[in-house]
Residue frames as a rotation matrix with the C-alpha (Angstrom) as fourth column:
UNK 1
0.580 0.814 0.000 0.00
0.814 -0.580 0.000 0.00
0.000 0.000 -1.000 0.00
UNK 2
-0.508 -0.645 0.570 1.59
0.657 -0.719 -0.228 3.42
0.557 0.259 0.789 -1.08
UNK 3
-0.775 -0.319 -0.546 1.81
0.464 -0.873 -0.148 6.60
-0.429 -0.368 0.825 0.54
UNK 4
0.653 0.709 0.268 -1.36
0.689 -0.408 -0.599 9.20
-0.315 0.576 -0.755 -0.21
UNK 5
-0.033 -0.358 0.933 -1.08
0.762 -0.614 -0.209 11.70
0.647 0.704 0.293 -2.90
UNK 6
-0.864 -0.498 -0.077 -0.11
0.448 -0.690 -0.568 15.14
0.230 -0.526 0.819 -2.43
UNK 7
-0.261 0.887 0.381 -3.09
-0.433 -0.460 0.775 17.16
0.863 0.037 0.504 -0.94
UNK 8
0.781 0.251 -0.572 -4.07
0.278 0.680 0.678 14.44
0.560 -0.689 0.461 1.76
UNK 9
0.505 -0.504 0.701 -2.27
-0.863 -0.295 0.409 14.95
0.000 -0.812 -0.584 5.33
UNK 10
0.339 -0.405 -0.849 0.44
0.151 0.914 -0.376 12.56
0.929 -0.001 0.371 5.80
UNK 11
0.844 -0.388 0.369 2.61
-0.389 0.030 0.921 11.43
-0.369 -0.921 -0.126 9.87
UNK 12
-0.307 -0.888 0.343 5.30
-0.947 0.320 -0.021 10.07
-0.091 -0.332 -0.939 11.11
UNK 13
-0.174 0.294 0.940 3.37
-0.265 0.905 -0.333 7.09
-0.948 -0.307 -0.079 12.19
UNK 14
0.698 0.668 0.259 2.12
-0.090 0.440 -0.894 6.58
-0.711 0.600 0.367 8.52
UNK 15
0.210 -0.786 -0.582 5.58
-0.929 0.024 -0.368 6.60
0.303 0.618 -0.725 6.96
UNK 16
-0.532 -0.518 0.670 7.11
-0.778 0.612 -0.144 4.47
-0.335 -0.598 -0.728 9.52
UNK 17
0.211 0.459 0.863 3.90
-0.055 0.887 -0.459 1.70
-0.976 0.050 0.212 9.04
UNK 18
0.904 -0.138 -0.405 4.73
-0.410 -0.002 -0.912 2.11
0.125 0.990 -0.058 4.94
UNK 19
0.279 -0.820 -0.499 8.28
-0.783 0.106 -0.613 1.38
0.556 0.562 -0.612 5.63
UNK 20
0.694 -0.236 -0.680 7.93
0.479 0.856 0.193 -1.56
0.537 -0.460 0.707 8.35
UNK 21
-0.323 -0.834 0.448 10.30
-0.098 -0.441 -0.892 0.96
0.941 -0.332 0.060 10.74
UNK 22
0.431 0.449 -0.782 10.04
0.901 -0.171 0.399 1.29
0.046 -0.877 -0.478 14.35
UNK 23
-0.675 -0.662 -0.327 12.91
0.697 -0.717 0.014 4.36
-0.243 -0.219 0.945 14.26
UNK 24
0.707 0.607 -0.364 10.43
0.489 -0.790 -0.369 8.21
-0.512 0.083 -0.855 14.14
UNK 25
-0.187 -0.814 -0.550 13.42
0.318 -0.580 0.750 9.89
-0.929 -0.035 0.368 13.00
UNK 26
0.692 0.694 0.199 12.53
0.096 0.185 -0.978 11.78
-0.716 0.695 0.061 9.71
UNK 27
0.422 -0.802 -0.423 15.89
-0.876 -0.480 0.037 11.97
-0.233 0.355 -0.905 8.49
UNK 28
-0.343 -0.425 0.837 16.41
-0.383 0.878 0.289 8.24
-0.858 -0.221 -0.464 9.12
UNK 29
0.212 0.807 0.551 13.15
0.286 0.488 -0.825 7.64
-0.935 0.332 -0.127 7.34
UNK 30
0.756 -0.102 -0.646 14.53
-0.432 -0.820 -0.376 10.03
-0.491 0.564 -0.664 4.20
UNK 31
0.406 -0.867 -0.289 17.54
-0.913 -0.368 -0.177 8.31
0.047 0.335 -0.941 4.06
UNK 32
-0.704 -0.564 0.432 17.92
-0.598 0.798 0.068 4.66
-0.383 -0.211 -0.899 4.89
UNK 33
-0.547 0.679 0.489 15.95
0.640 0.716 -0.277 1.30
-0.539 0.161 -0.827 3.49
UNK 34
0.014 0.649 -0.761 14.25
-0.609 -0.598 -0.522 4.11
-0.793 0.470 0.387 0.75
UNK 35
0.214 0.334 0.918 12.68
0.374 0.840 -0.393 1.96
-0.902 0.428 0.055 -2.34
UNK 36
-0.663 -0.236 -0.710 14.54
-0.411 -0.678 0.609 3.55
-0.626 0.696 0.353 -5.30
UNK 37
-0.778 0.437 0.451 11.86
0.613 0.374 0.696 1.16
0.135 0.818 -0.559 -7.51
UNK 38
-0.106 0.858 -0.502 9.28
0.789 -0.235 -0.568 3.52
-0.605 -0.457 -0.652 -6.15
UNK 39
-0.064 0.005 0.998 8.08
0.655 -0.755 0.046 6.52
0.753 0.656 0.045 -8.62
UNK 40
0.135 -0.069 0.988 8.12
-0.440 -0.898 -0.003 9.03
0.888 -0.435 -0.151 -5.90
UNK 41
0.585 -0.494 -0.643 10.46
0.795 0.507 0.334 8.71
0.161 -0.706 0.689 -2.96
UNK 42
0.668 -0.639 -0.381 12.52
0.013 -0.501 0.865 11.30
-0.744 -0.583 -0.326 -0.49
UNK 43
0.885 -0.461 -0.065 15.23
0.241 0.573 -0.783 12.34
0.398 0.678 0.618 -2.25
UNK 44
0.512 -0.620 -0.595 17.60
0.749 0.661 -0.044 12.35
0.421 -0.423 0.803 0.85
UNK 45
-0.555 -0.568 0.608 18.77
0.503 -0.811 -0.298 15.73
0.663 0.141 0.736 1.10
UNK 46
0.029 0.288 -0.957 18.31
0.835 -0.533 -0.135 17.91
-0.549 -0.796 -0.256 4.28
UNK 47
-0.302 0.763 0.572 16.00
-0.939 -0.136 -0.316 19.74
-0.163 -0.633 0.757 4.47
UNK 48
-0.881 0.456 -0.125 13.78
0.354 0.811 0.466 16.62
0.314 0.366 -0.876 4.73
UNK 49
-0.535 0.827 0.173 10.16
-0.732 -0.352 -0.582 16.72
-0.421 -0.439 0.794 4.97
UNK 50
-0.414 0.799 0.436 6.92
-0.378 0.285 -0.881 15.24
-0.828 -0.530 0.184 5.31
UNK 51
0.608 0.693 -0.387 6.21
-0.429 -0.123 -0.895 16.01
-0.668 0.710 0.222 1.84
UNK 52
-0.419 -0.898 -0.136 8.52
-0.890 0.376 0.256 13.96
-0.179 0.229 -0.957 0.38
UNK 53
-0.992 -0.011 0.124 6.78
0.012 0.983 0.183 10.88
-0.124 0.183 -0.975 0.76
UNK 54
0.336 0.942 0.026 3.21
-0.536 0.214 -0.817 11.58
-0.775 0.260 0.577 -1.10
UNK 55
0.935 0.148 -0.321 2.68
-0.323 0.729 -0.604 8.30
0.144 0.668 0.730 -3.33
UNK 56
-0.464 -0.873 -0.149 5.87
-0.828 0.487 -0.277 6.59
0.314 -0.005 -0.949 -2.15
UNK 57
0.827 0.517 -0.221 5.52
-0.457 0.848 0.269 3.24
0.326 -0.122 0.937 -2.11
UNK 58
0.074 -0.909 0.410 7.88
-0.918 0.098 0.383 1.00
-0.389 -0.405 -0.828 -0.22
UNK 59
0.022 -0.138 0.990 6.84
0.493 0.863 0.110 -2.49
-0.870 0.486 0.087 -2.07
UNK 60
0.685 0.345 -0.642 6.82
-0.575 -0.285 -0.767 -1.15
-0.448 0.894 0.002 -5.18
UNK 61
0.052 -0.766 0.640 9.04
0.650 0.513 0.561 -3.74
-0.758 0.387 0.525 -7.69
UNK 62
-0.516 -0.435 -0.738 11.15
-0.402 -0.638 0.657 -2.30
-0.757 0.635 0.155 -10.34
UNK 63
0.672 0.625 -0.397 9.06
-0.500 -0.012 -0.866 -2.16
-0.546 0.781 0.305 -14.14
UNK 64
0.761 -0.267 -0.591 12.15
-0.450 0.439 -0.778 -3.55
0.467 0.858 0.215 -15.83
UNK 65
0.713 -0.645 0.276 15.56
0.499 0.743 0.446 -5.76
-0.493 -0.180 0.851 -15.28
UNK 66
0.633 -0.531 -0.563 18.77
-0.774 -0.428 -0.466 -4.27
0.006 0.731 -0.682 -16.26
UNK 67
0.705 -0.368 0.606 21.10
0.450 0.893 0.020 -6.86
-0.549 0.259 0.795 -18.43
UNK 68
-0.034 -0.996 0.080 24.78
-0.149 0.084 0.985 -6.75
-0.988 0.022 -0.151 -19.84
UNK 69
0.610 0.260 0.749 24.75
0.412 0.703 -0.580 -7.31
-0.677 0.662 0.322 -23.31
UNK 70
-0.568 -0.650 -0.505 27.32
-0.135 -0.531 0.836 -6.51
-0.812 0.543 0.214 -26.35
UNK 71
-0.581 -0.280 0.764 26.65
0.792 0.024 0.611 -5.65
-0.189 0.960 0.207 -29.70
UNK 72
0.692 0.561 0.455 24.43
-0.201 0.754 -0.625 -5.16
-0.694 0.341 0.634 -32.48
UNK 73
-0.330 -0.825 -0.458 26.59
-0.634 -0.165 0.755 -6.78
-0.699 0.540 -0.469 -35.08
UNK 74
-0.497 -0.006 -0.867 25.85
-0.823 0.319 0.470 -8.69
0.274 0.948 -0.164 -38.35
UNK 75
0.151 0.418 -0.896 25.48
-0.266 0.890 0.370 -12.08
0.952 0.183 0.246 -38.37
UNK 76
0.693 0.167 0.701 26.21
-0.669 -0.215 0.712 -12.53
0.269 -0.962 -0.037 -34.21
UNK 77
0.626 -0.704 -0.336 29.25
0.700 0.697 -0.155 -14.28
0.343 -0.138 0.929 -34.67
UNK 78
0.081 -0.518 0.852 31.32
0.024 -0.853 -0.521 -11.07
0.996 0.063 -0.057 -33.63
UNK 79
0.166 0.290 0.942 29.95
-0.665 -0.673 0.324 -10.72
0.728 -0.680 0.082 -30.69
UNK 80
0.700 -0.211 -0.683 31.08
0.254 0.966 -0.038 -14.44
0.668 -0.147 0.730 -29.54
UNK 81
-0.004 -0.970 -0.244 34.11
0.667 0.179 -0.723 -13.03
0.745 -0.166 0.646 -29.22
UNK 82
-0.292 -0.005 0.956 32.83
-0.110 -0.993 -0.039 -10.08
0.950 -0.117 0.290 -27.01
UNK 83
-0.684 0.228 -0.693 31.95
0.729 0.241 -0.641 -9.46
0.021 -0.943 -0.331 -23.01
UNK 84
0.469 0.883 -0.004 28.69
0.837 -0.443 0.321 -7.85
0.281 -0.154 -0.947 -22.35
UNK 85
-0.611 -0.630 -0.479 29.80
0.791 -0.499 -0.354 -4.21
-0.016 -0.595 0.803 -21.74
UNK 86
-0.738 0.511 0.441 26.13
-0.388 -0.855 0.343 -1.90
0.552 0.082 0.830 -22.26
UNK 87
-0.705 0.708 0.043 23.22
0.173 0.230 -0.958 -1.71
-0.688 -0.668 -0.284 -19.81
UNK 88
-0.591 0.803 -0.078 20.11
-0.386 -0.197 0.901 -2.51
0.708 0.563 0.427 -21.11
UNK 89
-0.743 0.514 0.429 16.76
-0.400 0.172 -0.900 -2.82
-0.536 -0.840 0.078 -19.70
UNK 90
-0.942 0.218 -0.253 14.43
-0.058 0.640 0.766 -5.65
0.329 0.736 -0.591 -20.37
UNK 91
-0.317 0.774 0.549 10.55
-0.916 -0.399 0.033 -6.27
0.244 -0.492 0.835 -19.24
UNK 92
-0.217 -0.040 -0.975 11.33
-0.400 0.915 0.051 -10.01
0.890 0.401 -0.215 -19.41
UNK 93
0.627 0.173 0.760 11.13
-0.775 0.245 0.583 -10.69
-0.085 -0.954 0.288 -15.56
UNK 94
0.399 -0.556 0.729 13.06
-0.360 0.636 0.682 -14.07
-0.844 -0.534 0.053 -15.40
UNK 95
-0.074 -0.553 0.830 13.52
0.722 0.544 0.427 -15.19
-0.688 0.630 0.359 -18.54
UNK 96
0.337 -0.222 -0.915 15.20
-0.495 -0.868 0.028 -11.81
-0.801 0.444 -0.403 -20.45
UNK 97
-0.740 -0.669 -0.068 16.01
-0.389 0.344 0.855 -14.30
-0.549 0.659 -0.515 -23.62
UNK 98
-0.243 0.951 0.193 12.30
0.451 0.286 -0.845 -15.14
-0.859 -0.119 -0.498 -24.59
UNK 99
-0.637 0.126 0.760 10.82
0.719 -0.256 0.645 -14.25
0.276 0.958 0.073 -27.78
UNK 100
0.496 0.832 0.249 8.41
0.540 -0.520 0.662 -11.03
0.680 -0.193 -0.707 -27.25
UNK 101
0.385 -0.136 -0.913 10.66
0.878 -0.252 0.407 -9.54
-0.285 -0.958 0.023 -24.50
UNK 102
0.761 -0.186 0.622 11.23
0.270 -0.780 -0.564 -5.73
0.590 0.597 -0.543 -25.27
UNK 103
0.061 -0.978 -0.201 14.43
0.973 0.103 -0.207 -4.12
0.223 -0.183 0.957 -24.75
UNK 104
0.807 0.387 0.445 14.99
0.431 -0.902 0.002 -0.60
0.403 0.190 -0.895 -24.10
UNK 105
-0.096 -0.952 0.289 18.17
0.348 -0.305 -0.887 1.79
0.933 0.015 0.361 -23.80
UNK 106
-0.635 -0.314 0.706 16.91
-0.593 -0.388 -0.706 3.42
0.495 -0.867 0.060 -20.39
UNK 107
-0.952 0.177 -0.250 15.29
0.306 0.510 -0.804 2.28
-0.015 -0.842 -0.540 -17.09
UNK 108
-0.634 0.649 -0.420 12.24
-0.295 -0.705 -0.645 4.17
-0.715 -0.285 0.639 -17.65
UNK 109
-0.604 0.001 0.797 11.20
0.494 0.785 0.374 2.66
-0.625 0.619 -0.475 -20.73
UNK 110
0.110 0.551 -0.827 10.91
0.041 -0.834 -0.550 5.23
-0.993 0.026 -0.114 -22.97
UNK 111
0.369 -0.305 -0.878 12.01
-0.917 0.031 -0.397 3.60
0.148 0.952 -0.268 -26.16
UNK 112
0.761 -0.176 0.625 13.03
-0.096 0.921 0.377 0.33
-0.642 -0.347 0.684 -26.98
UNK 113
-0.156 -0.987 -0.031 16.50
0.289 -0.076 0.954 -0.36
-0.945 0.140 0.297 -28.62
UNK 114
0.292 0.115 -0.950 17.34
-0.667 -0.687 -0.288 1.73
-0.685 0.718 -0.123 -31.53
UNK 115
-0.136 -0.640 -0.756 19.05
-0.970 -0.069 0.233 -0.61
-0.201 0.765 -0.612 -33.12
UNK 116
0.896 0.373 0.242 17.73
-0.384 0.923 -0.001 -3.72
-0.224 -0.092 0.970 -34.32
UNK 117
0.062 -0.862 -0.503 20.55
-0.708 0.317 -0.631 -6.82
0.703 0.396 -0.591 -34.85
UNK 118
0.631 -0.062 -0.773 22.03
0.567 0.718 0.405 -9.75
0.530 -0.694 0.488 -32.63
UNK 119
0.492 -0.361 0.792 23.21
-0.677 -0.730 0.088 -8.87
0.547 -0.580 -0.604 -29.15
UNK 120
-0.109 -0.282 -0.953 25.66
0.140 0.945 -0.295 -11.22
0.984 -0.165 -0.064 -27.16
UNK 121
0.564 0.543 0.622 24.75
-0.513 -0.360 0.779 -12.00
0.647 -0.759 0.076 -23.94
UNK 122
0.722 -0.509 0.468 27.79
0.105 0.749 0.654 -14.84
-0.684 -0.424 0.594 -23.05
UNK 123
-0.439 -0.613 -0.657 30.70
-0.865 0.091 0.493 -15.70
-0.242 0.785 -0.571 -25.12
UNK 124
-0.806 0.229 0.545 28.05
0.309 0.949 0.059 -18.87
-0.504 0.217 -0.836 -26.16
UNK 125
-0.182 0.900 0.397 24.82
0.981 0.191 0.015 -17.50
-0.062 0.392 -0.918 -27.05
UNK 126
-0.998 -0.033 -0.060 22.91
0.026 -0.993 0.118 -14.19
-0.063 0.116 0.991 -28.16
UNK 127
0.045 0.999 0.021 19.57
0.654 -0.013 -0.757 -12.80
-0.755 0.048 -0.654 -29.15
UNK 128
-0.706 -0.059 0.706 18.35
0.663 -0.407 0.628 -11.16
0.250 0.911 0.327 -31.93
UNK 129
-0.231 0.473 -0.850 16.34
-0.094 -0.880 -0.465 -7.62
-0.968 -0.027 0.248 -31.55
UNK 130
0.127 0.342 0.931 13.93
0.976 -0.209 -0.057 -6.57
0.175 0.916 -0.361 -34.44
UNK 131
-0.700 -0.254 0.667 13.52
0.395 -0.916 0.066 -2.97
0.595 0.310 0.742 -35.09
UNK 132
0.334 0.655 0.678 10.91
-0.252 -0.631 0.734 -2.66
0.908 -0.416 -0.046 -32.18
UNK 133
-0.459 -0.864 0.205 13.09
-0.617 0.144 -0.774 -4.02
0.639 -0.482 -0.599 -29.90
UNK 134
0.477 0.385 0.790 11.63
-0.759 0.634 0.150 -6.85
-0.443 -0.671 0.594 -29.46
UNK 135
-0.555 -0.743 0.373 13.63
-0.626 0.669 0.401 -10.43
-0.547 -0.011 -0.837 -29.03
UNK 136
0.493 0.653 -0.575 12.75
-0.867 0.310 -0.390 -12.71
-0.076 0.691 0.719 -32.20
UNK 137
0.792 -0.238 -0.563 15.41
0.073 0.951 -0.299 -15.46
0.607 0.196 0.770 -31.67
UNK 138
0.690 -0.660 0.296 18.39
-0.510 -0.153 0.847 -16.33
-0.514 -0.735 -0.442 -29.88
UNK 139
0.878 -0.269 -0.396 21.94
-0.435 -0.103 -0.894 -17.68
0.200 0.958 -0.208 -30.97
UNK 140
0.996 -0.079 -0.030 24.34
0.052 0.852 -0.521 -19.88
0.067 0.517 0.853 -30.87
UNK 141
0.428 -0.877 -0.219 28.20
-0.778 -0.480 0.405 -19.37
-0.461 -0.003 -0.888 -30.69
């Protein structure tokens, strides 16, 4: 259960039960055990306040997965030879190698990879992005 919106009195006591604390301290609360997957959350800096935590959620789970991957290159034999060295973010939940799973260049998922091609994910196997960044096959080394 999240945090009310802005407009609606918020406490002490109603942070604390959101975050499973026993500590009153708003500075603690501001600054320690804060859910960065949450869309609105303290953002740590003194001053702190009250208002800080309308619509924070402390379960909230992150929207995407970030993954390691190298390329795009041709035919995904290149990329054998390569170590994952760009963050991407996937919506795959466990299984980020799945046909249908969209990619996307930030955390926020405002676009899904520009480039379409094969991406290695091992020095054994890849995937293949289309041009909506979405995964259409996987590959081989």
């Amino acid at each position: 259960m999240a945090m009310p919106d802005s407009g609606n009195p918020i406490s002490i006591s109603q942070i604390k039960t959101e975050m499973g604390s026993s500590d009153g301290s708003l500075t603690t609360l501001s600054t320690t055990s804060v859910n960065d997957a949450s869309s609105a959350k303290p953002d740590g800096s003194a001053p702190h306040s009250l208002s800080e935590f309308y619509s924070y959620d402390h379960s909230a789970t992150a929207r995407l997965t970030e993954l390691s991957l190298f390329g795009p290159g041709g035919d995904g034999s290149e990329n054998c030879e390569q170590s994952p060295d760009t963050a991407y973010y996937h919506d795959g939940g466990v299984s980020p190698y799945a046909n249908g799973v969209i990619y996307y260049q930030t955390d926020d998922d405002t676009g899904p990879v520009a480039d379409e091609g094969f991406y290695g994910y091992s020095s054994a196997a890849g995937i293949s992005i289309n041009a909506s960044g979405e995964v259409d096959g996987t590959y081989d080394c």
